[in-house]
C-alpha positions in Angstrom: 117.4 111.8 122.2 113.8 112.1 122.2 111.4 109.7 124.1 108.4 107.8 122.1 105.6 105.4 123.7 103.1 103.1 122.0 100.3 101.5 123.5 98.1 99.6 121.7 95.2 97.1 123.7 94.4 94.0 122.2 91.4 93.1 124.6 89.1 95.8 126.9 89.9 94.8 130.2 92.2 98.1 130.3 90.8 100.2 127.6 89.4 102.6 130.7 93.0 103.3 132.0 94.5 104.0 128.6 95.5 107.3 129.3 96.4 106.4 133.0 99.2 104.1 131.5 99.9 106.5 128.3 100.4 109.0 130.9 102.6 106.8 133.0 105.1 105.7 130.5 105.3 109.4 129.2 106.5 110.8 132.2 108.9 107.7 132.0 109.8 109.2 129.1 110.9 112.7 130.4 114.4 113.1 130.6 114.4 111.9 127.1 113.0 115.0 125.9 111.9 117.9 128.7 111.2 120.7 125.7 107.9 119.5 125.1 105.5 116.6 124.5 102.4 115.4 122.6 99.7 112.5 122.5 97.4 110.7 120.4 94.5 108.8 121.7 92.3 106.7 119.8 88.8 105.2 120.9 85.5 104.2 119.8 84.2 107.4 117.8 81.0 108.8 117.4 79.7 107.0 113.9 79.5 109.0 111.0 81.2 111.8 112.6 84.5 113.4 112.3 86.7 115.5 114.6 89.1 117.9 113.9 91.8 118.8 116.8 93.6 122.1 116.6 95.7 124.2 118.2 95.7 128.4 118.5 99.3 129.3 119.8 100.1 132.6 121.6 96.3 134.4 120.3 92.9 134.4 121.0 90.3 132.6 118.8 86.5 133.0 118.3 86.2 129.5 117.8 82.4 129.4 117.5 82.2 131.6 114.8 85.1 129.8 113.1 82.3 126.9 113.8 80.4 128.8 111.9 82.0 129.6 109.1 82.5 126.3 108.8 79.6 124.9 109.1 78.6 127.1 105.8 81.4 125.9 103.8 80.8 122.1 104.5 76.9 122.3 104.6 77.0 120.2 108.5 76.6 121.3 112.0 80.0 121.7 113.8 80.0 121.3 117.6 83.1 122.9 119.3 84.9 121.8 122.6 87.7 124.0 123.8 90.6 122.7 125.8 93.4 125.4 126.8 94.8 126.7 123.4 93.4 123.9 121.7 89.8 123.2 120.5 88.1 120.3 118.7 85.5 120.3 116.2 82.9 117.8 115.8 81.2 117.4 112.3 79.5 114.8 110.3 81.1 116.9 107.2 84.0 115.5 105.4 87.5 115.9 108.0 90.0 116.5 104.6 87.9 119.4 103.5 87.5 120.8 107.1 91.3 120.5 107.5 92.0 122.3 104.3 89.7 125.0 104.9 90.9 125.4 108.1 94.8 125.8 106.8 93.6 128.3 103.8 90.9 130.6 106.3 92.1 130.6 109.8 94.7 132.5 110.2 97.5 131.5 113.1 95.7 128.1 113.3 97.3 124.6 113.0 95.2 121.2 112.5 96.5 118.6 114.8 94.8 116.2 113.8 91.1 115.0 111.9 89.5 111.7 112.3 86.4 109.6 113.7 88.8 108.1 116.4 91.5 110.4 116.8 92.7 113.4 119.6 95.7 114.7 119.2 97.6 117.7 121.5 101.0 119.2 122.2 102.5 121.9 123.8 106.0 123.0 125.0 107.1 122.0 128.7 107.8 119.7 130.8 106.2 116.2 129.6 104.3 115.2 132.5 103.0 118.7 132.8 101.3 118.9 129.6 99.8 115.2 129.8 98.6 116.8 133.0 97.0 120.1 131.3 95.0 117.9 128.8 94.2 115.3 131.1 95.9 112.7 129.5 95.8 110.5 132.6 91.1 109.9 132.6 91.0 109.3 128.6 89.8 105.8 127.7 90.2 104.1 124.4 92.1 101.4 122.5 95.4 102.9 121.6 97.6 105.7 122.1 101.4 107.1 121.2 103.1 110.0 122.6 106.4 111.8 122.6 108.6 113.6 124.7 111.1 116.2 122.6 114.6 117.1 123.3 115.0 119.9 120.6 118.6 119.3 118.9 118.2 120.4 115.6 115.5 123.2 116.1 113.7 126.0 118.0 111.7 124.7 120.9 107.8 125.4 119.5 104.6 123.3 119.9 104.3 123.3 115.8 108.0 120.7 116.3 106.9 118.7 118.5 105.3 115.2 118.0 102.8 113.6 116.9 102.3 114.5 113.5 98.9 113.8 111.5 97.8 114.8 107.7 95.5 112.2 107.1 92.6 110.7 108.4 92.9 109.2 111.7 96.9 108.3 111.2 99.7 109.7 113.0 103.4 109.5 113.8 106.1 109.8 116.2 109.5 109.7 115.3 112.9 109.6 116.7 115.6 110.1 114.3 115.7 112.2 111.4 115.4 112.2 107.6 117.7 113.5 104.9 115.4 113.3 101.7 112.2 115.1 103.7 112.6 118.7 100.9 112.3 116.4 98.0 109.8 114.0 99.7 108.0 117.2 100.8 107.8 118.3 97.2 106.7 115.2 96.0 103.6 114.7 98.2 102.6 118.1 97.7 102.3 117.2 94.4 99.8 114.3 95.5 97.9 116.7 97.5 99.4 116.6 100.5 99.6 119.7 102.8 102.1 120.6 105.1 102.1 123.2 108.3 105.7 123.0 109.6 108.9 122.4 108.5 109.4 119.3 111.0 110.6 116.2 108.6 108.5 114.1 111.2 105.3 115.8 109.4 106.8 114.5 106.3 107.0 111.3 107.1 103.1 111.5 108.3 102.1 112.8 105.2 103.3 110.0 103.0 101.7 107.7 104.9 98.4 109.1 104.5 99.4 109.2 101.1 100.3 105.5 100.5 97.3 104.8 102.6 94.9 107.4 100.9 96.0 105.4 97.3 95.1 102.3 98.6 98.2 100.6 100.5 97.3 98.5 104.1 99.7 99.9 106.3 101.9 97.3 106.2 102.3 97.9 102.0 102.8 101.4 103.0 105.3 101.0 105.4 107.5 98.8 102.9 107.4 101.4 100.8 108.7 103.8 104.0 111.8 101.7 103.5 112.4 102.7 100.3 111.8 106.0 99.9 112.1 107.2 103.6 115.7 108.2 103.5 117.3 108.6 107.0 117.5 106.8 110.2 115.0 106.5 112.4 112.5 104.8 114.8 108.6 105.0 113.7 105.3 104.5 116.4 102.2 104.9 114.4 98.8 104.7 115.0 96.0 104.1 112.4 92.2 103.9 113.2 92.2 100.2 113.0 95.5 99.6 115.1 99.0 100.3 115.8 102.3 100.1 114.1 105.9 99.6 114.2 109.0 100.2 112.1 112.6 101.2 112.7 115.1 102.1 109.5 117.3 99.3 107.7 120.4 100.5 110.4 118.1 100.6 113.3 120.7 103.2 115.4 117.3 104.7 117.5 116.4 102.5 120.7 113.2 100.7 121.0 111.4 97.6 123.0 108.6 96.0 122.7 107.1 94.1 125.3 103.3 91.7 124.6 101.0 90.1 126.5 97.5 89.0 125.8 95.8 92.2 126.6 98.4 95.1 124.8 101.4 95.8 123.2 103.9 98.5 124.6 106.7 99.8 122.6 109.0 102.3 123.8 112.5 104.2 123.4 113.5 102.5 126.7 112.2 99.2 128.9 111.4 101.6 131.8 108.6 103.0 130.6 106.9 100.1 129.9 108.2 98.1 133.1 104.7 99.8 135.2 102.3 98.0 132.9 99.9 95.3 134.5 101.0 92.1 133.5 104.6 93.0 132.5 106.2 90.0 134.2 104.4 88.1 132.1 105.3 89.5 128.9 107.4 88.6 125.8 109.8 91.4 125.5 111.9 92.1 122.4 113.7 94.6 120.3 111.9 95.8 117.3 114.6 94.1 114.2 115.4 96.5 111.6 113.9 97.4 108.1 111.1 94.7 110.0 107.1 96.2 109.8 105.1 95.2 113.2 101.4 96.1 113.0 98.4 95.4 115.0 95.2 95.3 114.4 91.8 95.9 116.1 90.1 93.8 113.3 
């Protein structure tokens, strides 16, 4: 099962209710996957600056003196905003270093996310209910992914659900699985990659930082994904310049996409998407397999 959502918006006639529609199609999404949920939203940025999203589970955290800290190892002010048991930093440091230091010095801490146009959060419950507690709904931007999780395979935690993110403004949801994710897992580390759960989604988000860290545009990267992603399964991924699409060479995972002149709206299921402004107007289509889709801001 699962649920996943895309929404990427071409123009900026509805870039204010980005998370209004996110949020709608995500609780579409809910009896998909009631265990738990996450989101990614992407806007504008502050430039030259970096945030880092990250989430404390089950303890407390001084998160201005982890600011702190911080701010001595990368040499930069960090600004902190707090939301429930998450928090995001604000730096004009480097966002891989901060990550990594983060991992190797807080304790009981997991990075979300890092990136000048990225937010991610996730948490276990009902899916509506946690776009509710981060406020999903008032977030502007350009583009956004979610995920609602039905926990088959696994403990029902925040650290399995979706998205995942190890690099720099790029992030995943998946529905499906992967068989090779221990060797691939390996592998990356090997490249420098560094993992926080077991999920084989987070794998799959680290080798596209990877690929996209050495150089490949998304699309090269994603034609690689065919190759060496092992598995079946349905992909929504977001990138600071746009959005992207790819489902395995079997395709056995649901998804539509539906297009008009102001966004693109993917999903596990028509129903989520079927709210959107303009949707009797769109082109609606399944996703082919082994096929990359991408969209671009630029």
């Amino acid at each position: 099962m699962c649920g996943i959502v895309g929404l990427f918006l071409k123009t900026e006639t509805y870039r204010p209710e980005l998370g209004h529609f996110t949020a709608m199609m995500l609780h579409e999404m809910r009896s998909r996957g009631p265990d738990s949920a996450g989101f990614a939203v992407y806007d504008e940025g502050t430039p030259h600056h970096v945030r880092i999203t990250m989430l404390a589970e089950d303890r407390v955290v001084d998160w201005a003196a982890t600011a702190a800290d911080l701010e001595g190892f990368l040499g930069a002010a960090v600004k902190v905003r707090e939301i429930h048991d998450h928090a995001v930093f604000e730096t004009a440091g480097d966002g891989r270093m901060a990550r990594q230091w983060i991992i190797d010095h807080v304790d009981g801490v997991e990075v979300m996310s890092f990136g000048s146009q990225i937010e991610l959060y996730k948490s276990v419950g009902d899916p509506a209910l946690v776009a509710e507690r981060f406020d999903l709904a008032s977030r502007s931007g350009t583009h956004a992914i979610a995920h609602s999780r039905m926990a088959t395979e696994s403990a029902i935690t925040t650290s399995g659900s979706h998205p995942f993110a190890t690099g720099a403004n790029t992030c995943l949801i998946h529905n499906g699985s992967l068989s090779n994710h221990n060797q691939l897992r390996l592998r990356l580390q090997q490249h420098g990659e560094t993992f926080q759960t077991e999920n084989d989604s987070e794998v799959a988000a680290g080798y596209l930082s990877w690929r996209l860290r050495e150089g490949d545009t998304i699309e090269e990267a994603l034609e690689r994904a065919l190759v060496d992603l092992d598995g079946f399964y349905t992909l929504a991924i977001g990138i600071e310049s746009g959005f992207a699409i790819l489902r395995d060479p079997i395709a056995c995972k649901p998804a539509v996409v539906a297009e008009t002149d102001d966004w693109v709206a993917m999903s596990s299921e028509y129903r989520a998407i079927a709210q959107l402004p303009g949707v009797g107007d769109a082109e609606i289509w399944e996703p082919d397999p082994a096929t990359v889709y991408t969209w671009s801001l630029t």
